[in-house]
N, C-alpha and C positions, 0 to 999 in steps of 0.2 A: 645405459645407452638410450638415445631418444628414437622411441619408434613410431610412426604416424605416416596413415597414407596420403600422400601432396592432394590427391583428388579427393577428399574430406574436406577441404578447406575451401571456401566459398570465393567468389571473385569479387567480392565487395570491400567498400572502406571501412576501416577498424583498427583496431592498435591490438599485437601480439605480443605476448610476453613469456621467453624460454624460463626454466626455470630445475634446479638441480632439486636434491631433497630437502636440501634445508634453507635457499635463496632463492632470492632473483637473481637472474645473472643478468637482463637486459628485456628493455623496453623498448618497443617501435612500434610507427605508425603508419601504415598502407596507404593507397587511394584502393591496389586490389592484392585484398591478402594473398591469397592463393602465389600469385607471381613475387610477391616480396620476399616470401618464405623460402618459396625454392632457388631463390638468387641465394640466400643466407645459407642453404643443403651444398648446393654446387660450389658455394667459394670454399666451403668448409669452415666459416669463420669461427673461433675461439670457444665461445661459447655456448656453440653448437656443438659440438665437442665434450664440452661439459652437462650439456644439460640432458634432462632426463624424463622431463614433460614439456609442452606447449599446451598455450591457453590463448582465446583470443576474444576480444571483443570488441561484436559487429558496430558501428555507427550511422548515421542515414547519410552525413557528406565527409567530407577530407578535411576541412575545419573543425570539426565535435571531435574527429579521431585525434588530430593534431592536440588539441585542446586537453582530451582525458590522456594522452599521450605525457606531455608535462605534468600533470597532475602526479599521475603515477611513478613517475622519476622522481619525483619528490618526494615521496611516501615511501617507497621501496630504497631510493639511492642506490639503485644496481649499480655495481662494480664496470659493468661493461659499457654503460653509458656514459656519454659527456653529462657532467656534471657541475651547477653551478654552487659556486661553494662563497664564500666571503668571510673573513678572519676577521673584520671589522663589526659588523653585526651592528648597521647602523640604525638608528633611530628611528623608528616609525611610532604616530597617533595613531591612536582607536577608538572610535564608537560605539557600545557596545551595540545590537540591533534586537529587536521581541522583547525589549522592555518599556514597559510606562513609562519609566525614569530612563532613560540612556547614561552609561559613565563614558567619562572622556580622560585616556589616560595615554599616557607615554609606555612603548611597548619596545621590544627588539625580537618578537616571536611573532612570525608571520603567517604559524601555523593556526591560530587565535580561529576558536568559530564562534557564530553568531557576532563577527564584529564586523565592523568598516575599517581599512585599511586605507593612512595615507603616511607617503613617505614615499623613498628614506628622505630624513636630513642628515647635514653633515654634522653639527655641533648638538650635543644633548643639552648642555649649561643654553645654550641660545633657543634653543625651541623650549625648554624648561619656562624661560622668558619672556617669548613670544604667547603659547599656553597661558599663562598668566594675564597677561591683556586681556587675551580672547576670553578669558572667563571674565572678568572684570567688565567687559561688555554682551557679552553673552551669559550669564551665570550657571555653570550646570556644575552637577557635581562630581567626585574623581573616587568618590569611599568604594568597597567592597560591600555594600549593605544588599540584598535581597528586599526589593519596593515594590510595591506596599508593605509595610512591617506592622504585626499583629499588637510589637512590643511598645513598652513608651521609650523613644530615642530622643535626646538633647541636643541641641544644636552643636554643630563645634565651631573651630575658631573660623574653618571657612567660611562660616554663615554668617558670624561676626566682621571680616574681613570685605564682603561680597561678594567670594568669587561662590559661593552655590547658595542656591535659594531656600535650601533646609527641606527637602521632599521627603525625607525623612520623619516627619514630623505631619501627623494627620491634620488634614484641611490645611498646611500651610499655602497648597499651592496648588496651582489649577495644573493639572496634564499637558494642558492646551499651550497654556503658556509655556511651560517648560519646553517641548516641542519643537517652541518658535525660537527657542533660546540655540538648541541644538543643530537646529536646523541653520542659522546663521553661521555657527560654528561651519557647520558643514559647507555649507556656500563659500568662505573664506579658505577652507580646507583647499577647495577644488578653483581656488581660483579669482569665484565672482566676487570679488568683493564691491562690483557697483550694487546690487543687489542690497546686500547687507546697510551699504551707506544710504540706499534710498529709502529702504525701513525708518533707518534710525532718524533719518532728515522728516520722515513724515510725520514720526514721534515724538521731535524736538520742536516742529512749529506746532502740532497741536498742545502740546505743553507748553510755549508762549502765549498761544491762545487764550487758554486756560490759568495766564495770568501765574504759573507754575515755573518762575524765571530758575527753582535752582534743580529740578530735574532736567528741565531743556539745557542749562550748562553743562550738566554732567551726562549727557545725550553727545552734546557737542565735544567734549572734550573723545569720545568714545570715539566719535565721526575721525575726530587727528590721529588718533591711535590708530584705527584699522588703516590711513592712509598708508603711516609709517610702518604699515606690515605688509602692506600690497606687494612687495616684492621679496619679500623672504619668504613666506610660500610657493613654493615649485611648482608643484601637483598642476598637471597637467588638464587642460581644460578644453574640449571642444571649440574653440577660438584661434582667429589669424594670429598667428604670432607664436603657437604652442610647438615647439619644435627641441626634437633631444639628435643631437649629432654624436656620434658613437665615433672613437679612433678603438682601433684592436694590434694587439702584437703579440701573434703564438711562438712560444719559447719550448719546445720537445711538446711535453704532456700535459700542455695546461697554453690557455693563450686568458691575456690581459685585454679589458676593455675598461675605455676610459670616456665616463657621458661627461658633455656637457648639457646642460638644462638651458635653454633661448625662449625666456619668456616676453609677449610686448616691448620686440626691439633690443631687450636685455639680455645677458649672460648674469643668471640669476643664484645657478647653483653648479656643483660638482661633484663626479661621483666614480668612484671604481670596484669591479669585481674580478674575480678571475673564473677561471671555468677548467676543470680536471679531466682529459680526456685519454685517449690512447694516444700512443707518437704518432706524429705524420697525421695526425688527423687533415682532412679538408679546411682551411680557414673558410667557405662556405658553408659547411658542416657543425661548424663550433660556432659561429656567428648567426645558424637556425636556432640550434640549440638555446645560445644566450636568449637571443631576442624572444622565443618561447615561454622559456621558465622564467625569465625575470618582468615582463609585461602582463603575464598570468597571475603574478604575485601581485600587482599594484591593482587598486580600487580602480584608479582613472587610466588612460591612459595618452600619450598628446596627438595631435591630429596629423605631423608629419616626423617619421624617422631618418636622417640620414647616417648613407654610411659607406664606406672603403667600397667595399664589391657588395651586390647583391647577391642574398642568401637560397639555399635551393627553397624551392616549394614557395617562392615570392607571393604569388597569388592566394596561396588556403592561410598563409601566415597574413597577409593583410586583411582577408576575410574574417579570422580568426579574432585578431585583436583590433579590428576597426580602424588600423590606421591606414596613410600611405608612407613606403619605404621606397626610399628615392638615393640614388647619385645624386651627392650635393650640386648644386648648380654654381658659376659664379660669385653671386653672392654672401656662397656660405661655405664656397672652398676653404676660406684663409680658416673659419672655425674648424672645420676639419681637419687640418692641417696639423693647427694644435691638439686638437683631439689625439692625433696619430702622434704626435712628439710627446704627449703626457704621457702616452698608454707605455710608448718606447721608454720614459722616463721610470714609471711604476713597473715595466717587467726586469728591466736591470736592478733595482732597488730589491725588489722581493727578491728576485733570484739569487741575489748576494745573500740576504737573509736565510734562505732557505737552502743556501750552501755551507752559511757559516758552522764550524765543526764546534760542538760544546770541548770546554778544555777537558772532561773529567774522559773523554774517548779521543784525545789524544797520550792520555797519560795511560790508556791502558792498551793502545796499540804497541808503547813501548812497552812496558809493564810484561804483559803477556808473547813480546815478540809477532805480533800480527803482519802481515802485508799489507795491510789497509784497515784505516779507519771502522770499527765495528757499528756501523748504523743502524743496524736492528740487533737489539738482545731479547731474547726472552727467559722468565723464570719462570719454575714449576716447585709449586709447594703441594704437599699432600697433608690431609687432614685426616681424622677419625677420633669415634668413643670406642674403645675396649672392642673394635673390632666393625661395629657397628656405621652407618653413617659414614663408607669410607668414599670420599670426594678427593681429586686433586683441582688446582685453578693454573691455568698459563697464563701468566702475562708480557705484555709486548711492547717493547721500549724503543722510537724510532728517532732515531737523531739525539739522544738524550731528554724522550718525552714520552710520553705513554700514549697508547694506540687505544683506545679502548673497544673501537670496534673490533679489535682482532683477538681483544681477551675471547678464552675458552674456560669452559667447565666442562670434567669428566665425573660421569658416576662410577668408582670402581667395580668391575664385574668379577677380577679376581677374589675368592673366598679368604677367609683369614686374616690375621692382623698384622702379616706383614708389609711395614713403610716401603720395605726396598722390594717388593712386588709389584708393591702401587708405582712406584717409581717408574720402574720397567713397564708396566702395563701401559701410561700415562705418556711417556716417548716412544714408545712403540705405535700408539696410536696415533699422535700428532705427525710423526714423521715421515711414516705409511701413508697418511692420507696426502701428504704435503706431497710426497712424490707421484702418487698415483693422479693427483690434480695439473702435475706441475708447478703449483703454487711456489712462490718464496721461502727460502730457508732463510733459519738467522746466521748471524756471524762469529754470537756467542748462545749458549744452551747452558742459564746457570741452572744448579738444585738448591735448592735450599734443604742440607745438612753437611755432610763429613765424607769421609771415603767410601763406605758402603757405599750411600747414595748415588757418588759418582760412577762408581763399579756395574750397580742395576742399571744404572740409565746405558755407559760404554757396551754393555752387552747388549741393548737396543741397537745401539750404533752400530755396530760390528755386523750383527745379525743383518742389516739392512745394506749394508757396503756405505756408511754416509760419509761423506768426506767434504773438506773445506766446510764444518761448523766446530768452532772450538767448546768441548765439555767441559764445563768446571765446577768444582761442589762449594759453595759458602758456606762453612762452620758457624754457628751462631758465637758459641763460648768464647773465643778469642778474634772471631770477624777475619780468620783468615780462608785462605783459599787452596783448595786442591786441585790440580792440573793433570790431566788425559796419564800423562809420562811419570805420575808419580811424585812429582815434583809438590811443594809447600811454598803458599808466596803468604807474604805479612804486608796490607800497605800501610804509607805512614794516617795517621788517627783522623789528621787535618785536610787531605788531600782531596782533588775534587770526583776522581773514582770511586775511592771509597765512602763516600757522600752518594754517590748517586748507585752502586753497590745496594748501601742501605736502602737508598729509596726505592727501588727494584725490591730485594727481597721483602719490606714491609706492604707493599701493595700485592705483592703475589699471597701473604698471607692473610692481609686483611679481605681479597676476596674469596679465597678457599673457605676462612671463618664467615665468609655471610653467606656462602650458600649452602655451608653444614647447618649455620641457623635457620635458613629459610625450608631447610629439607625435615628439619627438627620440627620444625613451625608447621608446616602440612601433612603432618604424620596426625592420626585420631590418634586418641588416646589409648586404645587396645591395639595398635599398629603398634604405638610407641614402646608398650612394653614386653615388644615381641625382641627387640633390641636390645632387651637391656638382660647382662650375666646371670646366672642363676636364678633367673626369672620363669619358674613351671608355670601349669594352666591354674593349679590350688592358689598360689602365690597371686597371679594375675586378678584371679576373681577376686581377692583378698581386698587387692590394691584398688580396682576398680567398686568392691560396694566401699570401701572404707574411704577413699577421697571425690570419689563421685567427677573427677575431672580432670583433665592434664596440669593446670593452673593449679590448684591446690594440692596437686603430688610434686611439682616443681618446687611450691610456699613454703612446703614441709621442711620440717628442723628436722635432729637426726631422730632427736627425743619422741616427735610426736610417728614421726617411721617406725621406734621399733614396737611406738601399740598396734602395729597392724598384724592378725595371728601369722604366723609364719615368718615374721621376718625379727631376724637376731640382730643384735648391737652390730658387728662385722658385716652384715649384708646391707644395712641400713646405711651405714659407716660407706660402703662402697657404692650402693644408690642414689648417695647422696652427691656423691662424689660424680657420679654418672652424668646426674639433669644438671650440674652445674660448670662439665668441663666444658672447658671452651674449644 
């Protein structure tokens, strides 16, 4: 339970953060903590409820708080926060920044540090293309190299081609110049590109000048290139005309927003995300939210936002990202409009999507007799050496797709080598904690083995009173299935259940086997052969002066095992057998 006295808490700006023993449950941010907090005591909300410390940190205004407030949603993705999420993962450029050489690369990780972020775009094959110009007239380069390099490096074929100047390559090329190469890039990035054109126009008459008629052509042809790109970069620029119109449509637990990008006069680009929230959330609420976390992500940002309703905390949010956020006015109602009929258009479309039922959990709602569709299954496999190493992993299958934030790993603390302990140990635990949280149960609870299995686990069940989660054991030997009542089902070989069956229990064991190996992997080497059968302290020292290392006890054949004093062909034999079970 979370215990903390209200009057410890200071009356200043800052962002709090609850938090249980093993998460964040939720991020917020104050103008005066003290009073936030104890609105969140008195309503009794959720997570308060759950959690079991508070932490908070102080800021100097309501803009920094606001500010490390998304950051931190970002980083944590508490559970109890609105959360901007996007399935698309679209396109963003990078620069990298604190290097002599900067690379310039196409990215969809916006968590990237040391770099310059711009984006999104919509098409990857089109900005792929566009990039290409831009280096063509800017030349930098795109490798993974560390520059300045001690090594001798060869040009490659971009060097050949034009698009990078080979910095690679000692003395080929001034710093300075590269720089001004980048930095062009970056101007067109963000917008200016009169900037860029007026460089090149001062470089192509003094190379007339200079009597230099076929680099001033290929100056000028540069000039027509960046015209023809003047409007496919979005990226918002300090400038009349930089304006992103936002339509939104909240659908239960999650609401749609749909930008349009108005750059000089133009509708230049478009863009959607969605945002994952509690129900009933505020559409003021969710549209802070958005406009925080996704304007904190972008390098730039544009000079004027419109939108449906205006969002709470209007003022530390405009402070915040520097812009102004307006009720569209006449002129840019009708974009709005659209905006609002896209967003309606993309929440209907997902929505069907993210209802459509996979056939392989229709076939086993019959199959098994269910009331409904089973949309979460979880499986539990258990792993172990001769006793040693004993790990179970849960995995968690939503919609017919895997969760993987809601995988679990347990270390077994029951003694001994029996599976069906672990078993029972393993549902006891998960279920226990699921009820005392309140959290989600599943609809199905497979095991992976036979009837035992399902036996230990049913005696979990029973003991707890669970009801409405169907128990079932998967047999490996003939891929069939055991049922709570006794019952034996077979499906057919081809079907899309028993497809997705398989695909469940191979993921439940391929992670129980990586973190027996990672538990194997962390163990020293005099730990390790604290685990292993008939292994005394004589034996141990044996092992230890004779291979001098975990690696080379691992290497070992049986032959060169049993030159070690004290150990027999049979021991050796089963040693060996030990560092190599999987």
């Amino acid at each position: 339970m979370l215990k903390l006295n209200i009057n410890d808490i200071p009356e200043r700006p800052g962002v709090y953060i609850f938090k249980s023993k093993t998460e964040v449950l939720y991020v917020g941010k104050a103008k005066n903590l003290k009073n936030r907090v104890k609105t969140h005591l008195l309503n009794k909300t959720a997570f308060v409820k759950k959690a079991e410390k508070l932490e908070y940190i102080l800021t100097k205004t309501e803009s920094e708080s606001l500010l490390l407030e998304a950051n931190l949603i970002k980083q944590y993705k508490p559970r109890y926060n609105i959360r901007l999420t996007d399935d698309k993962k679209y396109p963003y450029i990078a620069i990298t920044q604190n290097e002599m050489y900067p690379v310039i690369f196409l990215t969809r990780n916006l968590t990237l540090k040391d770099a310059e972020i711009f984006g999104p775009y919509m098409s990857a094959s089109s900005i792929r293309k566009s990039l290409k110009i831009l280096r063509e007239i800017f030349p930098v380069r795109n490798c993974k190299y560390k520059l300045p390099s001690k090594r001798a490096i060869k040009p490659c074929i971009e060097y050949h081609m034009g698009l990078c100047p080979a910095p690679c390559v000692q003395g080929l090329v001034d710093p300075e110049e590269y720089k001004k190469n980048v930095d062009g890039i970056r101007q067109v990035l963000k917008g200016n590109i009169n900037k860029a054109v007026e460089y090149l126009e001062k470089e192509m008459k003094k190379a007339a000048e200079d009597l230099n008629f076929e680099y001033a052509a290929s100056l000028r042809d540069k000039i027509t290139s960046l015209h023809e790109l003047k409007y496919h970069f979005y990226i918002s620029s300090l400038k009349e005309g930089s304006i992103d119109i936002i339509g939104m449509r909240g659908v239960k637990d999650r609401t749609y927003f749909y930008i349009i990008f108005y750059r000089d006069g133009k509708v230049v680009q478009t863009a959607y995300y969605k945002m994952e929230h509690s129900p009933n959330t505020p559409t003021k609420d969710a549209l802070f939210a958005f406009l925080s976390q996704f304007y904190t992500s972008l390098a730039t940002t544009s000079e004027k936002i419109l939108v449906p309703v205006l969002p709470e905390d209007k003022k530390a949010l405009e402070e915040t990202l520097g812009v102004s956020i307006e009720i569209p006015s006449k002129e840019f109602k009708k974009l709005l409009d659209i905006a609002m009929e896209n967003a309606e258009e993309v929440a209907l479309n997902e929505e069907k999507k993210r209802h459509k039922v996979h056939p392989a959990l229709l076939e086993i709602k019959e199959i098994f007799g269910l009331s409904h569709v089973p949309e979460r299954i979880e499986c539990v496999d258990a792993s172990q050496l001769f006793g040693a190493f004993r790990v179970a992993s849960l995995v968690v299958f939503e919609k017919g797709r895997p969760k993987k934030s809601e995988y679990r790993r347990y270390r077994i603390k029951t003694p001994g080598k029996d599976d069906f302990a672990m078993i029972y140990e393993t549902t006891l635990r998960r279920f226990k904690r699921a009820l005392s949280e309140g959290s989600g149960l599943p609809d199905m609870y497979i095991l992976d083995g036979g009837l035992l299995q399902l036996k230990a686990a049913l005696k979990a069940k029973f003991e707890l009173g669970l009801k409405n989660v169907l128990f079932v054991a998967f047999a490996k030997r003939f891929d069939d299935f055991y049922i709570e009542d006794g019952g034996h089902i077979m499906l057919p070989q081809r079907s899309f259940s028993l497809k997705l069956f398989k695909r469940i229990r191979d993921e439940a064991h391929r992670f129980a086997i990586t973190y027996h190996r990672n538990l194997r992997g962390r163990e020293s080497f005099k730990d390790f052969l604290d685990y292993i059968p008939d292994i005394g302290e004589k034996r141990k020292k044996a092992l230890l002066f004779y291979f001098g290392s975990l690696k080379k006890l691992r290497d070992a054949t049986v032959d060169e095992l049993v030159k070690v004093p004290g150990i027999g062909p049979k021991l050796a034999e089963k040693l060996y057998n030990f560092l190599h079970e999987d």
